[in-house]
VOBA-1610 file (N, C-alpha, C; in pm, whole numbers, padded with zeros to 5 digits, always signed):
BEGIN
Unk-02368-01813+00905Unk-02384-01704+01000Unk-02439-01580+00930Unk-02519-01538+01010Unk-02614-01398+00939Unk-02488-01329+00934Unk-02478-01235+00847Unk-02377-01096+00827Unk-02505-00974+00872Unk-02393-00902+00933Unk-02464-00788+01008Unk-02387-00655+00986Unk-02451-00538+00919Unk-02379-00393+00897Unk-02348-00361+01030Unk-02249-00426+01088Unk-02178-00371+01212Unk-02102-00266+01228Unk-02077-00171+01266Unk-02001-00068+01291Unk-01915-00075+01387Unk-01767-00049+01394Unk-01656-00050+01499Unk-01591+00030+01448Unk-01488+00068+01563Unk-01358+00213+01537Unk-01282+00106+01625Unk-01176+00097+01537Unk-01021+00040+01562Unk-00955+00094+01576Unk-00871+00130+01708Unk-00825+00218+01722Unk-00665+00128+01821Unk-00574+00217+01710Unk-00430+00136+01696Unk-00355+00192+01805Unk-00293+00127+01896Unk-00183+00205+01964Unk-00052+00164+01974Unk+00044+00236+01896Unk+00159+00203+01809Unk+00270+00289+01960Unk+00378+00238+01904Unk+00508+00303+01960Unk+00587+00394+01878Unk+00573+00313+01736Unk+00612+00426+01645Unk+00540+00464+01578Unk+00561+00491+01416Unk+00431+00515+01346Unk+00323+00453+01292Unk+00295+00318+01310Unk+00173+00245+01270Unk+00154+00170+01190Unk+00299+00246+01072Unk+00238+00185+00958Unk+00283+00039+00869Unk+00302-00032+00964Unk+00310-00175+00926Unk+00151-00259+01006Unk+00188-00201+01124Unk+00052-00250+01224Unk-00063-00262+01136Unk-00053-00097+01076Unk-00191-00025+00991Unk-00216-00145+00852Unk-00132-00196+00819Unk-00136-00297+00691Unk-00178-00429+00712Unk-00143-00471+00848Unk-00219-00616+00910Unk-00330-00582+00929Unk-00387-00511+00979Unk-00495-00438+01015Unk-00600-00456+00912Unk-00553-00350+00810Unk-00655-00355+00700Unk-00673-00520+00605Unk-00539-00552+00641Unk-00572-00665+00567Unk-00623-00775+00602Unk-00657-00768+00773Unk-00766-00871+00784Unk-00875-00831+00776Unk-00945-00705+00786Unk-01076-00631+00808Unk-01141-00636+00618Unk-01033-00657+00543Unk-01071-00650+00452Unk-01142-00790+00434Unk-01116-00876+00501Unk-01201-01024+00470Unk-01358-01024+00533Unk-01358-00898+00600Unk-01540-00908+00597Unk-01585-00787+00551Unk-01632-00774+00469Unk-01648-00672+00347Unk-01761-00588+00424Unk-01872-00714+00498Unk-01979-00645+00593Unk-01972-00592+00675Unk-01847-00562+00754Unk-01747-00502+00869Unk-01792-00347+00829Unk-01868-00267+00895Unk-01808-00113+00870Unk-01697-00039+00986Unk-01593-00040+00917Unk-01487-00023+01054Unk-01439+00147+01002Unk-01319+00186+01133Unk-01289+00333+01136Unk-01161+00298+01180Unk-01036+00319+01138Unk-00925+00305+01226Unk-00828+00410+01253Unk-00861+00429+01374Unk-00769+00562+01486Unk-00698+00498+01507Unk-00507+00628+01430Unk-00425+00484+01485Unk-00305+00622+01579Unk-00288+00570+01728Unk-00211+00661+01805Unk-00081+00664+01784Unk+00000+00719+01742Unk+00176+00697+01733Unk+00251+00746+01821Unk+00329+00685+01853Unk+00487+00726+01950Unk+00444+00711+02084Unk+00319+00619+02095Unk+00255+00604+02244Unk+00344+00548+02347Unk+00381+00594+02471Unk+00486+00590+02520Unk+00494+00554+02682Unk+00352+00570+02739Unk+00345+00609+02857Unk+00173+00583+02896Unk+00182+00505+03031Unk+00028+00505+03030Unk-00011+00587+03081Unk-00001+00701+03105Unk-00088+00841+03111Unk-00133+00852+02913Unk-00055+00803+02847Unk-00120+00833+02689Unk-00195+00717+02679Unk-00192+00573+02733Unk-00310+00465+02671Unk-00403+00536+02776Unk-00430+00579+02890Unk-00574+00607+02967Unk-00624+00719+02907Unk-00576+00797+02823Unk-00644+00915+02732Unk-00674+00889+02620Unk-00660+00787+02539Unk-00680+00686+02474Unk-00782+00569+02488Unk-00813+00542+02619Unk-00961+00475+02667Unk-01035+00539+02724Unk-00995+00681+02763Unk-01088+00753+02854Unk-01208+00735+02773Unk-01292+00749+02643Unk-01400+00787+02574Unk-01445+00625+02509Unk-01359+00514+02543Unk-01409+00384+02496Unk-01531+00314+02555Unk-01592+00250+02522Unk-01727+00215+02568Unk-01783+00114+02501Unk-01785-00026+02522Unk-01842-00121+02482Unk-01794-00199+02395Unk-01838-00270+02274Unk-01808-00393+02155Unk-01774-00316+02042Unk-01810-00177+02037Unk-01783-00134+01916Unk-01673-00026+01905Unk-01597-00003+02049Unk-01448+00011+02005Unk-01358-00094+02036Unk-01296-00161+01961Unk-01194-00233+01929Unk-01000-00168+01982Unk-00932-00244+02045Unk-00801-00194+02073Unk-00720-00287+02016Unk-00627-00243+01895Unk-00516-00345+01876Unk-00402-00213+01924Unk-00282-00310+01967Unk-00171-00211+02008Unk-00055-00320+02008Unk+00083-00223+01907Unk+00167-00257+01877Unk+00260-00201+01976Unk+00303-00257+02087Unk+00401-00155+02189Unk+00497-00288+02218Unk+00656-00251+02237Unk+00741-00317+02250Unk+00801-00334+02387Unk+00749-00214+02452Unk+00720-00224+02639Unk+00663-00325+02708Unk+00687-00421+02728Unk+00580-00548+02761Unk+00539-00526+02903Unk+00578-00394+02975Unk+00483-00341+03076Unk+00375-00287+03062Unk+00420-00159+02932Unk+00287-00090+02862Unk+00228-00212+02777Unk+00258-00291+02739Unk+00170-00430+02647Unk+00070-00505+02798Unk+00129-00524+02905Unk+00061-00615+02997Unk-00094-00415+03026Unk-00004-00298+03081Unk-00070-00194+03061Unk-00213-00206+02977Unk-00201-00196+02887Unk-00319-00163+02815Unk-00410-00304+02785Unk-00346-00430+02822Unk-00440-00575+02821Unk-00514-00524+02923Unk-00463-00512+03073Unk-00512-00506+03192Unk-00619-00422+03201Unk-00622-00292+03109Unk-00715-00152+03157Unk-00819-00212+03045Unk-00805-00253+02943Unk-00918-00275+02829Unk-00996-00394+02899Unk-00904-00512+02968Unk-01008-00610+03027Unk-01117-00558+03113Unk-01049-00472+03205Unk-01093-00407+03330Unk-01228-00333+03260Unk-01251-00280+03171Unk-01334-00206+03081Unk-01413-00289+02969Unk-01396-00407+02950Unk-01467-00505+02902Unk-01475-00488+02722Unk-01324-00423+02689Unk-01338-00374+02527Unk-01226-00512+02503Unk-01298-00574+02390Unk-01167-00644+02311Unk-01038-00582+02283Unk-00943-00649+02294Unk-00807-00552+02290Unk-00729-00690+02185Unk-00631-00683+02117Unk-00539-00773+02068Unk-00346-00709+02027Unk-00282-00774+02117Unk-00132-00716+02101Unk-00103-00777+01927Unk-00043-00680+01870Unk+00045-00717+01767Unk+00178-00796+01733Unk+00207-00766+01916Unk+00380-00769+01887Unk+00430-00858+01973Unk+00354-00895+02104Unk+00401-01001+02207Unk+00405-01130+02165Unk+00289-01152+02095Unk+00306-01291+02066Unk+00422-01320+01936Unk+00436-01272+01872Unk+00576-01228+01744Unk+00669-01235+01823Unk+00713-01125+01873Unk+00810-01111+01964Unk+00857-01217+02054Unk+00738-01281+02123Unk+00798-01458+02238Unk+00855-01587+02142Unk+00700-01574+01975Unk+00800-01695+01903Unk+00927-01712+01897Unk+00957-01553+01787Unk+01134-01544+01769Unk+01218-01581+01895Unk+01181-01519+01994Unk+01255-01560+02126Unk+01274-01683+02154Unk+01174-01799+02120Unk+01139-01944+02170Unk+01226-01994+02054Unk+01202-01935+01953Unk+01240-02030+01823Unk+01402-02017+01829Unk+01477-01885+01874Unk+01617-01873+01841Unk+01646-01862+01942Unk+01577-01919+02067Unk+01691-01922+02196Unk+01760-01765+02264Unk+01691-01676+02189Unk+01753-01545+02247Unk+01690-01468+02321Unk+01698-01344+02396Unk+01607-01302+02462Unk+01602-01144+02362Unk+01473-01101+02385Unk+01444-00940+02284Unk+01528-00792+02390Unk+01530-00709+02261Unk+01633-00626+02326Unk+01495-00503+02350Unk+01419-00508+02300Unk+01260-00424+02306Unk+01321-00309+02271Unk+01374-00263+02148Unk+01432-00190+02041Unk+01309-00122+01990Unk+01299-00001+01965Unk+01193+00050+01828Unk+01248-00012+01727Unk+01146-00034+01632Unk+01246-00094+01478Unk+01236+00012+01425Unk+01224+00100+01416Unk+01220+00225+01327Unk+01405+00326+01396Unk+01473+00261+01434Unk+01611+00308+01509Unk+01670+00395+01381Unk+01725+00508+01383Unk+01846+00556+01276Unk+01941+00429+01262Unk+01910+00321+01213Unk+02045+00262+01174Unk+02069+00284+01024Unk+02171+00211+01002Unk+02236+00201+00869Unk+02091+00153+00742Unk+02024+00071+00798Unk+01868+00016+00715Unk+01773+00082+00709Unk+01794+00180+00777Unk+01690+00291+00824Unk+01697+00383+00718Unk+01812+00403+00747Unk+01859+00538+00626Unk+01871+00483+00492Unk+01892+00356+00485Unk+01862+00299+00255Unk+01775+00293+00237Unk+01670+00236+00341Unk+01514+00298+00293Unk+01489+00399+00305Unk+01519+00530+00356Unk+01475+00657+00336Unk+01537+00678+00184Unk+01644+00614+00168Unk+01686+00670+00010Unk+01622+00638-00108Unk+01563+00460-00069Unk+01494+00376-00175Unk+01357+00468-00222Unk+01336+00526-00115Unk+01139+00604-00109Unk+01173+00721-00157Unk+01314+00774-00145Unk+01341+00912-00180Unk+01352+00897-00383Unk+01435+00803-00415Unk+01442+00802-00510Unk+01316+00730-00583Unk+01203+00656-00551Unk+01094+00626-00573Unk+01012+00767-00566Unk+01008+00820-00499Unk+00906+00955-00541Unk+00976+01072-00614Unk+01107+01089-00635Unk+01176+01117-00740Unk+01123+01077-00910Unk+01098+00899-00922Unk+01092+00873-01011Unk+00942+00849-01061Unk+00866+00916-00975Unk+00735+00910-01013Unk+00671+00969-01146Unk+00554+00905-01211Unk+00483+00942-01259Unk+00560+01005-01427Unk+00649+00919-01454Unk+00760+00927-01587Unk+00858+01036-01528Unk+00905+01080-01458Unk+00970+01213-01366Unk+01085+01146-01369Unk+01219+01191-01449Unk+01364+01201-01434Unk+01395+01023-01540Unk+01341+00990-01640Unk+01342+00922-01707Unk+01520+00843-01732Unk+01587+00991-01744Unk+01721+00975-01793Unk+01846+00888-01687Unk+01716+00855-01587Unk+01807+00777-01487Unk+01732+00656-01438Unk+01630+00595-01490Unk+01524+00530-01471Unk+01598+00371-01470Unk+01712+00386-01541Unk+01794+00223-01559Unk+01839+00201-01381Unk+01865+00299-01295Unk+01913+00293-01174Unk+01820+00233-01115Unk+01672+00221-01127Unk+01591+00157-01050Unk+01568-00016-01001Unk+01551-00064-00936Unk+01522-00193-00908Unk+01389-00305-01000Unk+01345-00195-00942Unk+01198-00196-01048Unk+01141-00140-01087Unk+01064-00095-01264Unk+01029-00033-01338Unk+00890-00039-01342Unk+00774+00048-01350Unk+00658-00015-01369Unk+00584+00063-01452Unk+00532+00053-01550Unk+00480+00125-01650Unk+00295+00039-01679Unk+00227+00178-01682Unk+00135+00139-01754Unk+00022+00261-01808Unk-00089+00240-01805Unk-00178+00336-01869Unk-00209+00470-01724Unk-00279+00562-01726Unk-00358+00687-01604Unk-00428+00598-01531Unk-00408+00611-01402Unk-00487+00525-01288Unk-00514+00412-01301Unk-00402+00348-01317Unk-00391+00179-01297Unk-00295+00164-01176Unk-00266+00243-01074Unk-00231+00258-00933Unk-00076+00224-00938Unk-00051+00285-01025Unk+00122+00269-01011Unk+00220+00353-00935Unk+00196+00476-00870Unk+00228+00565-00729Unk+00219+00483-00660Unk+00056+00451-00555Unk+00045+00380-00446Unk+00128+00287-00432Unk+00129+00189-00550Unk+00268+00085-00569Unk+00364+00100-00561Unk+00454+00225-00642Unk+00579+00214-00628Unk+00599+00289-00485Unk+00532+00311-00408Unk+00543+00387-00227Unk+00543+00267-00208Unk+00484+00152-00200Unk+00476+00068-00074Unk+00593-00051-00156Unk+00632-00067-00278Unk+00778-00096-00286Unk+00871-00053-00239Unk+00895+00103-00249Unk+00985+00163-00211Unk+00987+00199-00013Unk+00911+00144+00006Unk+00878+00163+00164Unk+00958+00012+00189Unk+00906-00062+00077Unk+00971-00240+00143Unk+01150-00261+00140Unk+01136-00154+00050Unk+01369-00125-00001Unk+01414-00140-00113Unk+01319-00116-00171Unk+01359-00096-00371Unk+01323+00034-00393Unk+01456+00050-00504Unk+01429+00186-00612Unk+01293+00139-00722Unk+01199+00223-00711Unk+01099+00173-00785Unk+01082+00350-00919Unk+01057+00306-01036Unk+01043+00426-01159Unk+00889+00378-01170Unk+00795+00458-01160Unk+00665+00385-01239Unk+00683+00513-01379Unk+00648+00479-01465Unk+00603+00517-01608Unk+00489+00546-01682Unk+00430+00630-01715Unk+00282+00641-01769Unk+00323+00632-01968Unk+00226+00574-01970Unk+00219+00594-02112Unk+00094+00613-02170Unk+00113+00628-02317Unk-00023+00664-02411Unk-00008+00573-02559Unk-00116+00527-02571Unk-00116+00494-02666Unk-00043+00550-02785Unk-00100+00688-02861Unk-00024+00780-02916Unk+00134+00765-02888Unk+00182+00777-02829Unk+00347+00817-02813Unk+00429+00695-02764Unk+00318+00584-02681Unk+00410+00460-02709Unk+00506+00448-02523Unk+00577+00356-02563Unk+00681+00340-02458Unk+00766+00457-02445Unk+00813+00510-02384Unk+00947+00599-02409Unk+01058+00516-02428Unk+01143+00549-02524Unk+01273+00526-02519Unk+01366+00505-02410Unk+01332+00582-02350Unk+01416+00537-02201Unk+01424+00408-02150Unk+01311+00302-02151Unk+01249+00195-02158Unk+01319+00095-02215Unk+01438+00115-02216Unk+01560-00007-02276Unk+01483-00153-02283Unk+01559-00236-02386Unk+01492-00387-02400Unk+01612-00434-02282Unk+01664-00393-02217Unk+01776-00480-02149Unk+01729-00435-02021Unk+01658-00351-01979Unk+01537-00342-01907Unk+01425-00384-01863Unk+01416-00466-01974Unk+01313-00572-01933Unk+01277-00695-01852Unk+01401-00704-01821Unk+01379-00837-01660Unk+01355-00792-01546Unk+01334-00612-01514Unk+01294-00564-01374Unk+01149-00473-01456Unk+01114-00512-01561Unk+00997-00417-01584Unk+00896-00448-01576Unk+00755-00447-01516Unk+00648-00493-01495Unk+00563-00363-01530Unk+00446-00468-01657Unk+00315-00382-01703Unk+00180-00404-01610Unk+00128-00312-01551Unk+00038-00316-01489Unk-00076-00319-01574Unk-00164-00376-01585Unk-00265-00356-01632Unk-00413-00423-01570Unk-00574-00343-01649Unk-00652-00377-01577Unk-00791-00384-01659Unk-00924-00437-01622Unk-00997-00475-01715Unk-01065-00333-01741Unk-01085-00303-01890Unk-01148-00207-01894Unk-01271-00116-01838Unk-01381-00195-01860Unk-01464-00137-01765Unk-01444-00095-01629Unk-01375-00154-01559Unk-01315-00093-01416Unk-01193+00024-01425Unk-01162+00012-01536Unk-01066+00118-01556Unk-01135+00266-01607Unk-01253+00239-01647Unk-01361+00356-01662Unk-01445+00389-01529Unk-01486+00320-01465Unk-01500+00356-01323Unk-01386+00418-01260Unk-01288+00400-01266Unk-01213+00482-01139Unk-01195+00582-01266Unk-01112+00633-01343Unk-01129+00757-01444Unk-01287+00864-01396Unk-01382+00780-01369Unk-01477+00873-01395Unk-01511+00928-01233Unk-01463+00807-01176Unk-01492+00823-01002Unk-01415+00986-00975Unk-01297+00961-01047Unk-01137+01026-01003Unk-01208+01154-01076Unk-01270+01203-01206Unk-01327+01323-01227Unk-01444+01381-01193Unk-01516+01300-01099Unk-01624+01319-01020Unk-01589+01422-00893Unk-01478+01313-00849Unk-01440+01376-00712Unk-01354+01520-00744Unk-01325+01540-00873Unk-01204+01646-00863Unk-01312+01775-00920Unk-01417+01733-00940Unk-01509+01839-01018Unk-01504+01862-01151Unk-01412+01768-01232Unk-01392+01751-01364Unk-01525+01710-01433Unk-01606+01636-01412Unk-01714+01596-01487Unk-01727+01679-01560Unk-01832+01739-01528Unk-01887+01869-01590Unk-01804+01906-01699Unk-01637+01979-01669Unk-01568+02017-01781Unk-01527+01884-01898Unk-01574+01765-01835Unk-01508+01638-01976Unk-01656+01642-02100Unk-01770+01673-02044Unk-01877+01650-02120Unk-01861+01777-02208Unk-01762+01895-02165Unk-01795+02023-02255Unk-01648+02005-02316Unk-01600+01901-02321Unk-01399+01888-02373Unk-01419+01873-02472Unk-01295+01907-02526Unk-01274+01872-02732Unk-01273+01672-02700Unk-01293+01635-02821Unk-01254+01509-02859Unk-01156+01436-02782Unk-01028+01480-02824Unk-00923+01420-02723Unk-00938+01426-02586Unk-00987+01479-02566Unk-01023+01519-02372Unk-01108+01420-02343Unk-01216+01398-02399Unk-01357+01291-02361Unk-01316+01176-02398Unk-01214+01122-02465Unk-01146+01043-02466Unk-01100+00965-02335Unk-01086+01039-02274Unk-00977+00988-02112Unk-01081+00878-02051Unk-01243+00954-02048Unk-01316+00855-02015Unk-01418+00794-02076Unk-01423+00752-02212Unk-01515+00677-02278Unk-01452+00568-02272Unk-01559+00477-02216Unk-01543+00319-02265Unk-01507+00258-02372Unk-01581+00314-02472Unk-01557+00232-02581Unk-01323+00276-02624Unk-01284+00344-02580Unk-01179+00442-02607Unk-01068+00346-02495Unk-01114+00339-02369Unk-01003+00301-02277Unk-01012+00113-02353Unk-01125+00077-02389Unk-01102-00074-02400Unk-01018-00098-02548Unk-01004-00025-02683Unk-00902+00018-02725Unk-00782+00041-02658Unk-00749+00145-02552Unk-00642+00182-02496Unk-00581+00006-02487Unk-00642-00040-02349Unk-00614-00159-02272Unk-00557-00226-02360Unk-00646-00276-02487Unk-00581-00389-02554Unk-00423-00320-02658Unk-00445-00209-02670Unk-00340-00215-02749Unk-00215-00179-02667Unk-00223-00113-02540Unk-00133-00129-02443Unk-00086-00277-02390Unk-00175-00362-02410Unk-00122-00504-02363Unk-00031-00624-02488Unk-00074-00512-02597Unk-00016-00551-02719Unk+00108-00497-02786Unk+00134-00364-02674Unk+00280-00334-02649Unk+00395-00407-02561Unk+00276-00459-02415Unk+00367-00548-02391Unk+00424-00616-02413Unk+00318-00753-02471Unk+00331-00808-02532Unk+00458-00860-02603Unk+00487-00752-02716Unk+00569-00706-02771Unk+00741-00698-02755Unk+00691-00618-02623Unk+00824-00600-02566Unk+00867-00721-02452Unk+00797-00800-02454Unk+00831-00953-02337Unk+00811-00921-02209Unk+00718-00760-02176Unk+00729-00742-02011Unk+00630-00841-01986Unk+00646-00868-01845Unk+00529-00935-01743Unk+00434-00841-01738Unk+00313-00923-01689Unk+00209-00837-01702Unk+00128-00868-01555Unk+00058-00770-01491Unk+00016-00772-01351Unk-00122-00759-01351Unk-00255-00823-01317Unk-00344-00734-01365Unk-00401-00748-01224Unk-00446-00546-01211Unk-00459-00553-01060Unk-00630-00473-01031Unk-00691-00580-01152Unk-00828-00528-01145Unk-00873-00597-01011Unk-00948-00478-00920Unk-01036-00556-00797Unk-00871-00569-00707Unk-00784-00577-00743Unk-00703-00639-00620Unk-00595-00519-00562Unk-00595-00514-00388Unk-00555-00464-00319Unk-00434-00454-00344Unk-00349-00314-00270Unk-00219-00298-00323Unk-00145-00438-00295Unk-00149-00449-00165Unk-00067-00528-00086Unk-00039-00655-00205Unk-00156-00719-00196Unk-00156-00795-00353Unk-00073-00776-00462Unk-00147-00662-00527Unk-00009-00604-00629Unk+00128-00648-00621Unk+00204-00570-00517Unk+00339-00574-00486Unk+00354-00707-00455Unk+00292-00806-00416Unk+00336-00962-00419Unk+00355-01031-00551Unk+00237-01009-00602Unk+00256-01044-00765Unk+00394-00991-00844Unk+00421-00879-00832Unk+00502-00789-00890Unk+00612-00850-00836Unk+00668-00907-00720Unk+00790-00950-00691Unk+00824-01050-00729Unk+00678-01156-00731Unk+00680-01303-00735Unk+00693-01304-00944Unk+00658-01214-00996Unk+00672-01185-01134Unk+00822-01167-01133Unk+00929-01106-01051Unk+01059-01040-01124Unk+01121-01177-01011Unk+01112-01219-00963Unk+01176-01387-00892Unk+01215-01249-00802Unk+01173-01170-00683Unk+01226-01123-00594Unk+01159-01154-00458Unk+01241-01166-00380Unk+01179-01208-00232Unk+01235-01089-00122Unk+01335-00976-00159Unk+01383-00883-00039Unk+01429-00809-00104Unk+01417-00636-00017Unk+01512-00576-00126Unk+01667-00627-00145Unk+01693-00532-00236Unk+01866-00572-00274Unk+01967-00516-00167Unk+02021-00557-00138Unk+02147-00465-00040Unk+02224-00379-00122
//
């Protein structure tokens, strides 16, 4: 089949905030690379006076409707008005929602899952203490974490430890340097929840240089002392890489390498590396 620079706006209509919807989403759109997509995603949509202000401006093949709503009036709602209007539409949640029902004999209570319960609130703590422990930040308590993740500047260990700590783990990520090594904090009895991220050099000089492009740094790295122009020479990070992987090494961590690959990815590897399948209670 010919591939075609198609253009579409996906535009999400959630009950709560999106952002699980938003992760199926991207992660099938990501399988056609030739896809140029846009995704508008509506939250806390509640009422069809909000989906008809929401289609009022839709028009044709190239807006797209997925909608996650647990109302299976507002779900039949917004099938009915998108058919009527001739836009592809796809529910997230009805067809999920009827298996479990079919499969366990029960009927759905059409609950937000996002409720103040008791699960609600340990993941607000897991994410609280994950962005707490960001970026080597509060070291002296870093053994409390679930999972540890250490590695070199922009090998995406934030984005990671958020969407761990979004899943229900205490996550510490760790930066290090060649120069100064592991920190001490970094116990060897630590090492069965610690995972080294790492990634192939040359791509690790692309995003460094992308990341001082966009910040307006260029300019000041070409006029930097030595140590500064360091951050992004090639020949310097592929040194870094190997002798960072030769710390691992060292120390018996697992190693992740998340060159080219999507977070979502990441955090599978990373679990399927420490034998974890859920957070901990």
């Amino acid at each position: 089949m010919k591939k075609e620079n198609k253009a579409v706006t996906l535009h999400l209509i959630s009950a709560a905030t999106g952002s699980l919807a938003n992760q199926v989403i991207y992660s099938a759109i990501a399988q056609f690379p030739h896809l140029k997509t846009k995704i508008v995603t509506h939250t806390f949509v509640e009422s069809p006076d909000q989906i008809d202000a929401i289609l009022k401006k839709a028009n044709g093949n190239d807006f797209w409707v997925f909608h996650a709503l647990l109302d299976p009036e507002l779900t039949r709602y917004v099938r009915t008005r998108c058919q009527a209007r001739g836009l592809p539409q796809y529910s997230l949640t009805d067809t999920v929602i009827r298996f479990v029902a079919d499969a366990s004999n029960c009927e759905p209570e059409f609950e937000p899952a996002n409720r103040l319960d008791e699960e609600y609130f340990r993941r607000l703590d897991t994410l609280e203490f994950t962005l707490q422990h960001d970026d080597s930040r509060r070291l002296e308590t870093v053994g409390e974490a679930d999972i540890i993740l250490i590695g070199l500047s922009r090998v995406s260990k934030t984005p990671t430890s958020i969407m761990l700590g979004e899943l229900g783990f205490k996550v510490a990520n760790v930066s290090i340097a060649i120069e100064s090594g592991i920190p001490e904090e970094i116990k060897k009895s630590y090492r069965d929840k610690t995972v080294a991220l790492t990634i192939q050099p040359k791509r690790l000089h692309e995003i460094r240089s992308r990341r001082m492009a966009i910040n307006k740094f260029d300019k000041a790295i070409r006029n930097a002392s030595p140590t500064e122009h360091r951050y992004t020479d090639l020949k310097n990070i592929i040194r870094e890489v190997m002798e960072a992987e030769q710390l691992y090494r060292k120390r018996k961590f697992k190693m992740v390498d998340i060159t080219d690959q999507p977070i979502e990815a990441t955090v599978v590897r990373i679990l399927e590396a420490l034998g974890l399948d859920r957070p901990k209670g």
